[in-house]
C-alpha positions as CSV (number, residue, x, y, z in Angstrom):
1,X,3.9,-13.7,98.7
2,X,6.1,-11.1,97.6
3,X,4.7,-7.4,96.5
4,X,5.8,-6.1,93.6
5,X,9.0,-3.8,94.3
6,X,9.8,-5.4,97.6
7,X,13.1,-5.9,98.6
8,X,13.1,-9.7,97.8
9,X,12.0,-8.8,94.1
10,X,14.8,-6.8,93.4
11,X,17.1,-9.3,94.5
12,X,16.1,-11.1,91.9
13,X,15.7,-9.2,89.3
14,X,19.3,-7.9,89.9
15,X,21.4,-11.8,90.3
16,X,21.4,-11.8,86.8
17,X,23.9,-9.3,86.6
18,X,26.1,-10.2,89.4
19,X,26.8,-12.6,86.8
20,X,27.5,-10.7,83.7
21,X,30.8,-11.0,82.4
22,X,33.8,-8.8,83.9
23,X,34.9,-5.7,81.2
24,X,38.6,-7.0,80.2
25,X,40.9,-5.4,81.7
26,X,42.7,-3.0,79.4
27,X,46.0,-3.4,80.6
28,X,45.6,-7.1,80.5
29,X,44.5,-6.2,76.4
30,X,47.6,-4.3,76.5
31,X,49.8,-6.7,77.8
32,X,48.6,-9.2,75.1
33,X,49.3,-7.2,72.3
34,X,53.2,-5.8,73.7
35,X,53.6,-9.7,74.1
36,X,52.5,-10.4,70.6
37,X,54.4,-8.1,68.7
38,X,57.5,-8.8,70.6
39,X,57.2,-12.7,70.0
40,X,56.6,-11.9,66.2
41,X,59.5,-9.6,66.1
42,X,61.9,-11.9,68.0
43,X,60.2,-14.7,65.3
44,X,61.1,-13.0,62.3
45,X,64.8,-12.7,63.3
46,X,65.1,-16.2,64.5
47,X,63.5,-17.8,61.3
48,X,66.6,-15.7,59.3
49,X,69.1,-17.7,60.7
50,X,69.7,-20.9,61.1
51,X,72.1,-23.7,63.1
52,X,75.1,-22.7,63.9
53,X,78.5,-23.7,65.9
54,X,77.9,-25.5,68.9
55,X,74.4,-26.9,67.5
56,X,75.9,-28.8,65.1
57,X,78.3,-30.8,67.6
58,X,74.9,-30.9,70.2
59,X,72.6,-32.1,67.7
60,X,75.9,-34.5,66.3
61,X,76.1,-35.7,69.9
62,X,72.3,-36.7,69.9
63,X,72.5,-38.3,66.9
64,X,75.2,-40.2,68.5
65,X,74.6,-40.8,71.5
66,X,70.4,-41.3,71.4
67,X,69.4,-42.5,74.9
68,X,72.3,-43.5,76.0
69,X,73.2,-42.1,79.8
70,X,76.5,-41.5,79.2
71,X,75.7,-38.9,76.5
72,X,72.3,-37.7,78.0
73,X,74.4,-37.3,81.5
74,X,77.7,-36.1,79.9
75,X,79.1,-32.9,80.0
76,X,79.4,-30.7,77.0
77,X,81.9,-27.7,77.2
78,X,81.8,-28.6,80.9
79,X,78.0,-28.2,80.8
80,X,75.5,-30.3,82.6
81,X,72.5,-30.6,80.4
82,X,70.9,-33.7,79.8
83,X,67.2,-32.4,78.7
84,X,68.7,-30.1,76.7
85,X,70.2,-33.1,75.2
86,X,66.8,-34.8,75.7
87,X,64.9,-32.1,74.0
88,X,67.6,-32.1,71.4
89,X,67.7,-35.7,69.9
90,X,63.8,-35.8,70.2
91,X,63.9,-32.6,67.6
92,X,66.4,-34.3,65.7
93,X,65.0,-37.8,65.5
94,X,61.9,-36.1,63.9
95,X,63.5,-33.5,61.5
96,X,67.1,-33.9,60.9
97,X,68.8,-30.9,59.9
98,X,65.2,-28.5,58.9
99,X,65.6,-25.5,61.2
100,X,61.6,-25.2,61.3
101,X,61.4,-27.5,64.4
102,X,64.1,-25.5,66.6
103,X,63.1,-22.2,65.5
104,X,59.1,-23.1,66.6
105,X,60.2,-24.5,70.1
106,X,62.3,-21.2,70.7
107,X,59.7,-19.2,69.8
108,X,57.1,-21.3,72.0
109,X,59.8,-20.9,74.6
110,X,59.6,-17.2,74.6
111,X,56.4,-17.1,74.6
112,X,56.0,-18.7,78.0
113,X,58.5,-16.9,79.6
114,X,56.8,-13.2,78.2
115,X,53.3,-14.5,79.7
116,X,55.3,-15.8,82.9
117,X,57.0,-12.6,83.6
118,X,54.0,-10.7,82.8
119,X,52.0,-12.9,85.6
120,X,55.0,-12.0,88.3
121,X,54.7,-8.5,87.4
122,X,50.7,-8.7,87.9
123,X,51.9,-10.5,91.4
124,X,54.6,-8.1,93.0
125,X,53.7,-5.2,91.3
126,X,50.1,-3.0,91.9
127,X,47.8,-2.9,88.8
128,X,48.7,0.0,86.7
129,X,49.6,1.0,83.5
130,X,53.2,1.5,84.6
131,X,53.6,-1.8,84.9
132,X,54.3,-2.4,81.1
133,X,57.5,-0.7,81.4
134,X,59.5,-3.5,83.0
135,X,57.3,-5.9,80.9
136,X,58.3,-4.0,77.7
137,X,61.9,-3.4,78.9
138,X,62.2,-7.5,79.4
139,X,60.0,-9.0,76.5
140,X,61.8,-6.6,73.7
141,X,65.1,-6.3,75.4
142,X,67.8,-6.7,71.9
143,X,70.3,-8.0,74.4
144,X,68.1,-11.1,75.1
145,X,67.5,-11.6,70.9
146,X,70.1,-14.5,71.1
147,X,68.3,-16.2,73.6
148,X,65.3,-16.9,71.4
149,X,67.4,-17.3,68.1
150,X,70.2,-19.5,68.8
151,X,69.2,-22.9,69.5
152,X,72.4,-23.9,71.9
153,X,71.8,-20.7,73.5
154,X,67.9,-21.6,73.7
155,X,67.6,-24.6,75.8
156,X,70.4,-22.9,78.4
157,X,68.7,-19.7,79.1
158,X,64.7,-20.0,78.3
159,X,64.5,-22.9,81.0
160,X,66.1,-20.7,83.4
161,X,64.6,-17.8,82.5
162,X,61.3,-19.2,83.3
163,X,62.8,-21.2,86.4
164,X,63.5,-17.9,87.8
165,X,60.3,-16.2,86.9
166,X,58.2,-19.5,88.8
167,X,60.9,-19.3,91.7
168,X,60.3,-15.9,92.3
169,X,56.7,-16.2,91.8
170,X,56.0,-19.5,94.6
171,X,58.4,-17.4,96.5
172,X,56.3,-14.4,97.0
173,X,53.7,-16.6,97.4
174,X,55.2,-18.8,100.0
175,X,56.2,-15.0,102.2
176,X,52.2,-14.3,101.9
177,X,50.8,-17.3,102.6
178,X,53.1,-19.3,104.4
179,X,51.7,-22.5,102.4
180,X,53.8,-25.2,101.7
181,X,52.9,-25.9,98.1
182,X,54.3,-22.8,97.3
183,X,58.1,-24.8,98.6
184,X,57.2,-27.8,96.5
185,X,56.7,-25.1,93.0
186,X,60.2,-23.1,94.3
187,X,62.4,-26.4,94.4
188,X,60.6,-28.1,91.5
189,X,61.0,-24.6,89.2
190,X,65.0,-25.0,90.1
191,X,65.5,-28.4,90.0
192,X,63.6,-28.8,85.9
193,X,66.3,-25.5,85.7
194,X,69.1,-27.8,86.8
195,X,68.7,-30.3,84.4
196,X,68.7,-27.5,81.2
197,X,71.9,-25.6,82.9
198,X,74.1,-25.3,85.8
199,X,73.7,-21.8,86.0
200,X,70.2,-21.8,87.3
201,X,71.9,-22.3,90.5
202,X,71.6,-18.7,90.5
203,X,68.1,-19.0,90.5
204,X,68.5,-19.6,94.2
205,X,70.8,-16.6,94.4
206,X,67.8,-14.4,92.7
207,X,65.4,-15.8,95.0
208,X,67.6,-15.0,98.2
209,X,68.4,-11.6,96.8
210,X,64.7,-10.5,96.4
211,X,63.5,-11.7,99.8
212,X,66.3,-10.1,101.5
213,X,66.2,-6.5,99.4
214,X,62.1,-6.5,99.2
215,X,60.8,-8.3,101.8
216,X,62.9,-7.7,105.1
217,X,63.0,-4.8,106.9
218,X,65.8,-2.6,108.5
219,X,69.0,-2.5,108.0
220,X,71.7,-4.8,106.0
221,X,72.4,-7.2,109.0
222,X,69.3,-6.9,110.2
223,X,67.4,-7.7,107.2
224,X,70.0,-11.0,106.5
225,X,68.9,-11.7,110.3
226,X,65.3,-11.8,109.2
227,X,65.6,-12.9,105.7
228,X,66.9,-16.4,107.4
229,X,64.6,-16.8,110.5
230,X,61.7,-15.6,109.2
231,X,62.0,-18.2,105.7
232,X,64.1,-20.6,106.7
233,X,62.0,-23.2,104.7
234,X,62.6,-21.8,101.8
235,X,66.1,-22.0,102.6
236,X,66.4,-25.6,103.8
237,X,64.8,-26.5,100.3
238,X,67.0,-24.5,97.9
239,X,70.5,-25.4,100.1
240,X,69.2,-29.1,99.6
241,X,69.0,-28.9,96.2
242,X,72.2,-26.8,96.1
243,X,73.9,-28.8,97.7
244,X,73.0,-32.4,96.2
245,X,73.6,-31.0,92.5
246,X,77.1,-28.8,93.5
247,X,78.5,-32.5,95.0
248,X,77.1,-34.3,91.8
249,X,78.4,-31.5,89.1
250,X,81.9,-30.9,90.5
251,X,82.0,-34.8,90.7
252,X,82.0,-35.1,87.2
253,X,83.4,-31.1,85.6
254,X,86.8,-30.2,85.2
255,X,87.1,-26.5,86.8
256,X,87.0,-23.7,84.2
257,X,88.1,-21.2,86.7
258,X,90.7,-18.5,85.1
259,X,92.9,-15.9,86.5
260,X,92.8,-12.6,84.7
261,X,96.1,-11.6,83.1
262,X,96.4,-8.3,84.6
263,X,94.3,-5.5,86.1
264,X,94.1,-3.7,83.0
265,X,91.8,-7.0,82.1
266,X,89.6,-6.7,84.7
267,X,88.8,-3.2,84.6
268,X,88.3,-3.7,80.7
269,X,85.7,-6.7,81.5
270,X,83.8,-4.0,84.3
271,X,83.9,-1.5,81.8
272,X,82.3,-3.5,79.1
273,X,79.8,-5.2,81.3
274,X,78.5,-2.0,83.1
275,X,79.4,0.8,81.1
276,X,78.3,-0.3,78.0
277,X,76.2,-3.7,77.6
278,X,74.0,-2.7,81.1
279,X,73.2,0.5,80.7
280,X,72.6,-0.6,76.9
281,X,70.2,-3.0,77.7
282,X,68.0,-0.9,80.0
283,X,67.8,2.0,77.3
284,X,66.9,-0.5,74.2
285,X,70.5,-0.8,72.7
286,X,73.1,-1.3,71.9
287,X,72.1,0.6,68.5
288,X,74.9,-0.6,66.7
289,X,76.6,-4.1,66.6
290,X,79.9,-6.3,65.5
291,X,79.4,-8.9,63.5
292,X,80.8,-12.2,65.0
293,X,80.9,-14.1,61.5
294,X,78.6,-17.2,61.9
295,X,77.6,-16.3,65.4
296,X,75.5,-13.9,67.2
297,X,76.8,-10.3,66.8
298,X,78.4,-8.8,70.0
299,X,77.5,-5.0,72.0
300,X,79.3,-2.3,70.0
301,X,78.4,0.8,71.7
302,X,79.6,3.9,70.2
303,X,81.2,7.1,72.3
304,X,78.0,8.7,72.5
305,X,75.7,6.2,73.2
306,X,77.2,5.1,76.2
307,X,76.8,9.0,77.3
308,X,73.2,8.5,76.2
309,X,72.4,5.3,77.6
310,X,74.2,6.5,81.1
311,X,72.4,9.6,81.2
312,X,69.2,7.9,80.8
313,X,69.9,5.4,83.0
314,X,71.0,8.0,85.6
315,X,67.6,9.7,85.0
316,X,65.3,7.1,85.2
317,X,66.7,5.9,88.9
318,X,67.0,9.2,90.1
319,X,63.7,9.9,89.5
320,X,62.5,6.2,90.8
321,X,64.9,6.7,93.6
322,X,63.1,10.8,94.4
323,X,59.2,9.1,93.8
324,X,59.9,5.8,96.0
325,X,62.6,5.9,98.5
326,X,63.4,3.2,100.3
327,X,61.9,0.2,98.1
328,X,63.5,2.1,94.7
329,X,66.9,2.3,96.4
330,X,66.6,-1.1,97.6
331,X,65.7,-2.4,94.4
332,X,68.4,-1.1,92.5
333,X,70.4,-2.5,95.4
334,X,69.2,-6.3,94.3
335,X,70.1,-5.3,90.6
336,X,73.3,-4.1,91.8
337,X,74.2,-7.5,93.9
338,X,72.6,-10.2,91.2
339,X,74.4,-8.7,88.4
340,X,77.9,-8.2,90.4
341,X,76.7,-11.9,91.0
342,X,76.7,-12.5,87.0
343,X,79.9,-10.6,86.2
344,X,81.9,-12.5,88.7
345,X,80.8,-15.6,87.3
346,X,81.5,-14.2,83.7
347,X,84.9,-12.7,85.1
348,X,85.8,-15.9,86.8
349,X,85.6,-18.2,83.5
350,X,86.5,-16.3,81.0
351,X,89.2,-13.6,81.9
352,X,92.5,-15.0,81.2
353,X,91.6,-16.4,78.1
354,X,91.2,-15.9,74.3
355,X,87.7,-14.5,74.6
356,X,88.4,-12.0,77.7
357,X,88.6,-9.1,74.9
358,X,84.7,-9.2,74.4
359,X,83.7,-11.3,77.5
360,X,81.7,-8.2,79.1
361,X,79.7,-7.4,75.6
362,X,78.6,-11.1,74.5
363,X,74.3,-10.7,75.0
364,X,74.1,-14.1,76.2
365,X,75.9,-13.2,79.3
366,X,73.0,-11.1,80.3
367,X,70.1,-13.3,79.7
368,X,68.9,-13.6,83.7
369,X,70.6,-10.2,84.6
370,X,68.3,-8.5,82.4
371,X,65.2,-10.5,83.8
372,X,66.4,-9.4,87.5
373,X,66.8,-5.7,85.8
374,X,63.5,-5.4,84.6
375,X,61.7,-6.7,87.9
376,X,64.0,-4.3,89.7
377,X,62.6,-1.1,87.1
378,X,59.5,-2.5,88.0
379,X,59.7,-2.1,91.8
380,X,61.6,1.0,91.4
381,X,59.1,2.5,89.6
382,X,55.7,0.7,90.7
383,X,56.4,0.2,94.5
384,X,55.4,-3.3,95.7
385,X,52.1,-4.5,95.8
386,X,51.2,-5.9,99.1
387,X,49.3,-9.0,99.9
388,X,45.7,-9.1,100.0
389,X,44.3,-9.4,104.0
390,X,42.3,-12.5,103.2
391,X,45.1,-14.5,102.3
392,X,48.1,-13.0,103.6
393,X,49.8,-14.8,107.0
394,X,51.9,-12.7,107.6
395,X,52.2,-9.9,110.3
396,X,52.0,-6.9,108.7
397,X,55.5,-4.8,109.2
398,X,55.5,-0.9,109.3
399,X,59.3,-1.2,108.2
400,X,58.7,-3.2,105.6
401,X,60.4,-1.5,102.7
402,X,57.4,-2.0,100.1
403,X,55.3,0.9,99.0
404,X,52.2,0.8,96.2
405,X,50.6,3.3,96.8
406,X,51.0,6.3,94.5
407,X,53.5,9.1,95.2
408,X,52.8,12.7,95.5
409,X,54.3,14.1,92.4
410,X,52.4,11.8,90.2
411,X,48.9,12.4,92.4
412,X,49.1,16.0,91.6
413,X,50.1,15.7,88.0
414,X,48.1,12.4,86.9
415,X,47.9,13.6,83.3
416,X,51.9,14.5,82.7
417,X,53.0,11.3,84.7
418,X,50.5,9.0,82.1
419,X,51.9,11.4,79.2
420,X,55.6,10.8,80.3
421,X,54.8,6.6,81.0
422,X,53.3,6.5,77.3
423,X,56.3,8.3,75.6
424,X,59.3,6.4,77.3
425,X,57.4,3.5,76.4
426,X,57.2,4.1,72.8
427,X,60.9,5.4,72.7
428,X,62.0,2.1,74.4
429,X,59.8,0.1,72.0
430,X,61.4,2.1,68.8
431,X,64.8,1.7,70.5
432,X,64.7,-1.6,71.1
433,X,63.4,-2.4,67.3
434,X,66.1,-0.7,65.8
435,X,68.6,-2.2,67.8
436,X,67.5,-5.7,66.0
437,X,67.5,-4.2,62.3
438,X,71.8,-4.7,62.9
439,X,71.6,-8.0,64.7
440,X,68.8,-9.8,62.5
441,X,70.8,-8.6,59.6
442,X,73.8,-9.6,60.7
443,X,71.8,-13.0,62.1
444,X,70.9,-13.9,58.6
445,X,74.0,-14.6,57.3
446,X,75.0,-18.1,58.2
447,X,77.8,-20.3,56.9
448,X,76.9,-23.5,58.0
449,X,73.1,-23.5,56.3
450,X,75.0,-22.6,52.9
451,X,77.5,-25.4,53.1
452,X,75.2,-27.7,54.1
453,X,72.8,-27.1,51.6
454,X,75.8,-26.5,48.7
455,X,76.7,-30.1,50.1
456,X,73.4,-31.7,49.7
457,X,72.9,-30.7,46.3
458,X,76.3,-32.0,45.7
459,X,75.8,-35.2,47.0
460,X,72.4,-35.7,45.7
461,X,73.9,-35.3,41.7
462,X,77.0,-37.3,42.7
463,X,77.7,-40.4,40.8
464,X,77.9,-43.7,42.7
465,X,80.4,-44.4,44.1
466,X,81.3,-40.9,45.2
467,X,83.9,-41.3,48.7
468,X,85.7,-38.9,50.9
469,X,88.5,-38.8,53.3
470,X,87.0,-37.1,56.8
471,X,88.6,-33.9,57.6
472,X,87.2,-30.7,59.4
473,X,84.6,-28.2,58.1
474,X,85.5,-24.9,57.9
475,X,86.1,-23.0,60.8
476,X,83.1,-20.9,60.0
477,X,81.0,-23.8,59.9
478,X,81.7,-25.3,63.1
479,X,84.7,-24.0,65.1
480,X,88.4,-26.1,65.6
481,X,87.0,-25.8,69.7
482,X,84.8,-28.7,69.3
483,X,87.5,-30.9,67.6
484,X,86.9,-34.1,66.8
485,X,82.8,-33.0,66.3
486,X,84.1,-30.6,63.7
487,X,84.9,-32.7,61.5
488,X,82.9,-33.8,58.2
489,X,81.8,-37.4,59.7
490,X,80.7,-36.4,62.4
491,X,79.0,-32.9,60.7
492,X,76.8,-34.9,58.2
493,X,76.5,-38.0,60.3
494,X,72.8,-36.8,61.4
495,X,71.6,-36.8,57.6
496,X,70.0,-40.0,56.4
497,X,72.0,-39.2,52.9
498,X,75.2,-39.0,54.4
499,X,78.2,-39.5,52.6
500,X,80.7,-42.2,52.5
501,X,84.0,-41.4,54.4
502,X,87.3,-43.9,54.0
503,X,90.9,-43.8,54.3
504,X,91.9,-44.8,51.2
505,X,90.3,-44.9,47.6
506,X,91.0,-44.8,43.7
507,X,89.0,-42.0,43.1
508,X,88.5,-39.6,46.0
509,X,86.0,-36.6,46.3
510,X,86.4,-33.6,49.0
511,X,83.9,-30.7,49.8
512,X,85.5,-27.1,49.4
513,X,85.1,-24.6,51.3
514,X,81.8,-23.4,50.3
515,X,80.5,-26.8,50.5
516,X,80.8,-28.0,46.7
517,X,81.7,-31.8,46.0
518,X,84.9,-31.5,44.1
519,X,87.3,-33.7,42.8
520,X,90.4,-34.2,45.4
521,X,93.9,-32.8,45.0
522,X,96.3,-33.3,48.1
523,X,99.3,-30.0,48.2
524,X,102.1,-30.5,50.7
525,X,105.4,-31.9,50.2
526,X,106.5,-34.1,47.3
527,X,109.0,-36.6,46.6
528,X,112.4,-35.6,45.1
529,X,112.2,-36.3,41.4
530,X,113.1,-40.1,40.1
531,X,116.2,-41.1,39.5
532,X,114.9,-43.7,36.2
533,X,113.9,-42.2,33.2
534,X,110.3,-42.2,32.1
535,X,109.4,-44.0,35.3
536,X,110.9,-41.8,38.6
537,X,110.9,-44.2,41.2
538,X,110.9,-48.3,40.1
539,X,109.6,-50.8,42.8
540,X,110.3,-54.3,41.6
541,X,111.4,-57.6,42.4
542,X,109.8,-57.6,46.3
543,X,112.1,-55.2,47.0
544,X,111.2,-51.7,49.4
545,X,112.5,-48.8,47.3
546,X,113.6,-45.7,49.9
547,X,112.1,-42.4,48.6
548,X,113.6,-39.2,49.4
549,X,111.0,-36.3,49.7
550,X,112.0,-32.7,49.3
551,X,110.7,-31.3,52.8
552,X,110.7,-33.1,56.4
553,X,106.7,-33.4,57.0
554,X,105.8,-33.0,60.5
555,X,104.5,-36.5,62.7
556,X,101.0,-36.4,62.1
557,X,98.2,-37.6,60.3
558,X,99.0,-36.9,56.7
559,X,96.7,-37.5,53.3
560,X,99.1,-39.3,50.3
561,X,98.3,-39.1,46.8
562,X,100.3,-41.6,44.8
563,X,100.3,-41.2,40.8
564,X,101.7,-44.9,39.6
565,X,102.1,-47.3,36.4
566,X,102.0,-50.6,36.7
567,X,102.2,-53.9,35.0
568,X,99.5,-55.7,36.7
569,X,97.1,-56.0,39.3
570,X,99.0,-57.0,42.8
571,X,99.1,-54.9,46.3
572,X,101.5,-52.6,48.2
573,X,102.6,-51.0,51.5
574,X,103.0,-47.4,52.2
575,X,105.1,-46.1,55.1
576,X,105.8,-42.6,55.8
577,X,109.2,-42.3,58.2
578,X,108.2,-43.9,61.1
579,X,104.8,-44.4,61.1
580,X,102.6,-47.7,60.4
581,X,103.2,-49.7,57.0
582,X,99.0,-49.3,55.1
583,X,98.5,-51.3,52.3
584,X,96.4,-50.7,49.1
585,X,95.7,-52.4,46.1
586,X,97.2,-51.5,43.0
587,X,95.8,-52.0,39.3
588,X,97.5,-52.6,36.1
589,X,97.7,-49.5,33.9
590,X,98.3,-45.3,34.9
591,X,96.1,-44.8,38.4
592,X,96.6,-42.7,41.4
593,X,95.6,-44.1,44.9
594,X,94.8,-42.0,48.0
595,X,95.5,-42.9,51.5
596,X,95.4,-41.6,54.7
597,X,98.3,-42.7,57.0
598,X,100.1,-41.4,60.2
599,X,103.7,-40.6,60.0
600,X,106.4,-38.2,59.8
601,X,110.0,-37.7,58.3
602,X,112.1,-37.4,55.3
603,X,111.6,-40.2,53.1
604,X,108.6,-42.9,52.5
605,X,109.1,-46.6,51.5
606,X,107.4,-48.2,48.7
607,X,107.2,-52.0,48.2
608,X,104.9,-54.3,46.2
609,X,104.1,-57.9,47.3
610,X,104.3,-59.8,44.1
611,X,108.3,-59.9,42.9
612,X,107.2,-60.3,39.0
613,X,105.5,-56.8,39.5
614,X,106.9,-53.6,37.9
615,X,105.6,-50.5,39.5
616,X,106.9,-46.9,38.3
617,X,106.0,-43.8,40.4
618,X,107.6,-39.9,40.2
619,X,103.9,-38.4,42.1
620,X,104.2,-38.2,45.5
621,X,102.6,-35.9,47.5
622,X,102.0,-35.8,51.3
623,X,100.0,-33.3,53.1
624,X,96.2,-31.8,53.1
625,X,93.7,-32.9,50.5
626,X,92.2,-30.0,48.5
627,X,89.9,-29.9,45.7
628,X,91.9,-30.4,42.3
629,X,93.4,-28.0,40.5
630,X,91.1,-26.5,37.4
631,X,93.1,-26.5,34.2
């Protein structure tokens, strides 16, 4: 037996708190809350807007297309994409047009990417309250606001996002353990990535980067050297993949590779993209914004904010840079090599063309550069955090360029260094907040929800009947780029109460420009007055009467309205110049008939089929339709 107090008794009077619950970590609490608030920020801006510009020709495409492999597996703008496409008809098939579905899965989206990054901090970086600065500077970056609030721009860059986040993170895992399930979660993460964008390819890039700048010792060559020996798994599994989907994609792309105009251009894109959308993004700009119409707004950065946002900038890695050495310098080295990665890709598409002018200030460019900015802050400021004994494989390296434990400086002055952590955190959270005020206002404001709900309202009081002739939205609706899915048919095909589209009709209808259903008009050229009194032009006796129009109408697809009399009910033929004789009925009495045909020229020829018909016309008008004149 056991005496009271002996050794044995204590035991077990004390096992039952070896099993009282762990205090929570408070900068896990922490973490939780800066992830909540930024996911109902980013929330409240995204459930402003709406659709807009290249979601209506995606989500037109998936109503479309459905399951079909050629439109799951086709390109659109040159973009591989089919679970975007996937992901897109499913939303569609359920809700139609409502925005509530898209703006839920973007802001579910978000949500696992915050809690994803915040897990790779908790991985390469020490525990410590300093750690929610890159976790703050990521998950409330304004630059990545578009990300989470356009749905096109969505299911491109959250899927990567978090592709890279899991990459980076079996990585890590894969240097410290040496396991291979860590391989199987790398090529996975990129190869889901693959199939949302072809981008993620530089995913592997990041990967490659961070091993080489954080994880391998000595110097440049040396460290490649290493990087490749010493991981060469890794390696095979990413240049597999690489290399499978490059020979499949360039199979099937067209090659949107530009030449800049001029150096002027070039240095104006590097300007952009480093002095002011960069530097921007790692202070909690831009501050202020231009609107873009419809779209997203773009980086505006005034004079003296890009002198701010340098000198801050400047700061911060000179004091990462005089607290870390080596692992700060050589993670700003990885920033500077993935996003010189990013702005030659951005340089190499779009300089040369119409949007070159604002190609370096455009957020969505930035969407993984930021991501790879913030892990790099992290480092720079944190150190590395290095693998646990008990799990760890690898030979420890005195050269190894990774540091956690705390510096001097901040040793000796605990107090101001926590003081100093907690302000820049809550100027970066203020900065960052303001930034949005502009780009959720300016977010709001969307062209295509207005004419599609104008247009719904004016379908749904329309009388029976009610037809149009297809032509495009407006421009702000749905740009001419994505001709022919700008155009009305193919706009409202995905509503169950779409309208009725023909190419010719009695009585024809057309949608303004604001989206009201209007009676239609058509304004172009006319036809030289008639040479008959009180009839203009007389088509009789089977014969094909030649009329002159005052203006040479260019060959193309034109709208015709023709104002008539006739005395009876027979048919006719329409030819304009050149182009293919269309036939229409015509009724007895004063009626105008619409008609869309393809031609071009000087004159038009009229005929009716039954030679005991009289029909008199001096209304001829050939060009766009409009909505009717008022008075």
């Amino acid at each position: 037996m056991t005496k009271p107090g002996s050794t044995a008794e204590q035991g077990n009077t004390a096992s039952p708190n070896t099993t009282a619950a762990r205090p929570v970590d408070p900068i896990h609490l922490a973490a939780v809350v800066l992830i909540t608030a930024s996911v109902l920020w980013r929330a409240s801006i995204t459930t402003r807007g709406y659709l807009t510009s290249d979601d209506f020709p995606i989500i037109g495409q998936a109503d479309a297309g459905g399951l079909d492999p050629g439109h799951l597996f086709g390109l659109y703008n040159n973009h591989f994409m089919p679970a975007a496409r996937l992901l897109t008809w499913v939303t569609h098939r359920l809700t139609e047009y409502e925005y509530w579905p898209y703006a839920t899965l973007m802001v579910i989206g978000q949500v696992a990417v915050s809690v994803a990054f915040y897990r790779l901090l908790r991985l390469l970086l020490p525990a410590g309250w300093a750690l929610l600065v890159p976790l703050c500077l990521f998950v409330f970056n304004p630059l990545t606001l578009e990300d989470s609030a356009w749905w096109a721009v969505a299911i491109n860059l959250l899927p990567m996002q978090l592709a890279m986040i899991v990459a980076i993170g079996a990585q890590v895992r894969y240097i410290r353990t040496r396991r291979p399930r860590h391989l199987v979660t790398l090529g996975t993460s990129v190869v889901v990535a693959l199939f949302f964008f072809e981008k993620a390819l530089l995913v592997v890039a990041a990967v490659f980067l961070l091993t080489l700048c954080l994880y391998a010792s000595g110097g440049p060559l040396r460290a490649v050297v290493t990087t490749i020996r010493r991981w060469w798994p890794a390696w095979l599994v990413l240049g597999g993949i690489s290399v499978v989907y490059l020979a499949g994609y360039l199979s099937v792309s067209t090659s949107t590779l530009r030449a800049p105009i001029s150096a002027g251009e070039v240095g104006a894109f590097l300007q952009q993209f480093y002095g002011q959308s960069l530097p921007a993004g790692l202070v909690g700009g831009p501050w202020t914004w231009l609107d873009a119409s419809d779209g997203p707004a773009v980086v505006a950065l005034t004079q003296t904010a890009q002198w701010v946002s340098w000198a801050i900038v400047a700061a911060f890695i000179g004091c990462t840079v005089w607290l870390r050495r080596v692992v700060a310098v050589r993670a700003w080295i990885l920033l500077a090599l993935y996003s010189g990665l990013g702005a030659g890709l951005i340089g190499a598409t779009r300089l040369g063309s119409g949007f070159s002018g604002v190609a370096g200030l455009v957020p969505r460019y930035f969407g993984d550069v930021l991501l790879v900015a913030a892990l790099c802050a992290g480092v720079a400021l944190c150190g590395l955090r290095r693998a646990e004994a008990a799990n760890a494989t690898e030979p420890a390296d005195a050269t190894e360029p990774a540091d956690a434990t705390e510096p001097g400086p901040v040793r000796r002055h605990p107090q101001q260094f926590a003081t100093a952590l907690a302000a820049g955190l809550v100027l970066l959270i203020a900065s960052s907040v303001y930034s949005g005020i502009d780009f959720g206002t300016d977010w709001r404001s969307k062209a295509g929800r207005d004419y599609l709900n104008t247009a719904r309202a004016g379908l749904a009081t329309a009388e029976p009947g009610t037809v149009f002739m297809d032509q495009p939205v407006p421009d702000a609706v749905v740009p001419g780029l994505s001709n022919p899915w700008n155009m009305q048919s193919r706009f409202f095909a995905p509503l169950d109460d779409e309208p009725v589209f023909v190419t010719k009709a009695r009585k024809l209808w057309v949608f303004d420009s604001s989206g009201h259903v209007r009676p239609a008009w058509v304004k172009g050229v006319s036809a030289a007055p008639g040479p008959a009194p009180g009839c203009g032009y007389q088509v009789a006796g089977g014969r094909t009467a030649r009329i002159p129009l005052k203006a040479t109408v260019v060959d193309y697809w034109q709208a015709v309205r023709i104002g008539y009399i006739s005395d009876r009910d027979t048919t006719a033929t329409f030819r304009l110049g050149g182009g293919e004789a269309v036939p229409f009925d015509v009724h007895r009495g004063l009626n105008a008939m619409f008609l869309l045909v393809s031609g071009g020229g000087d004159e038009v020829q009229l005929a009716v089929s039954d030679p005991a018909a009289t029909l008199c016309t001096d209304e001829i008008e050939i060009g766009a339709l409009v909505p009717q004149p008022v008075g």
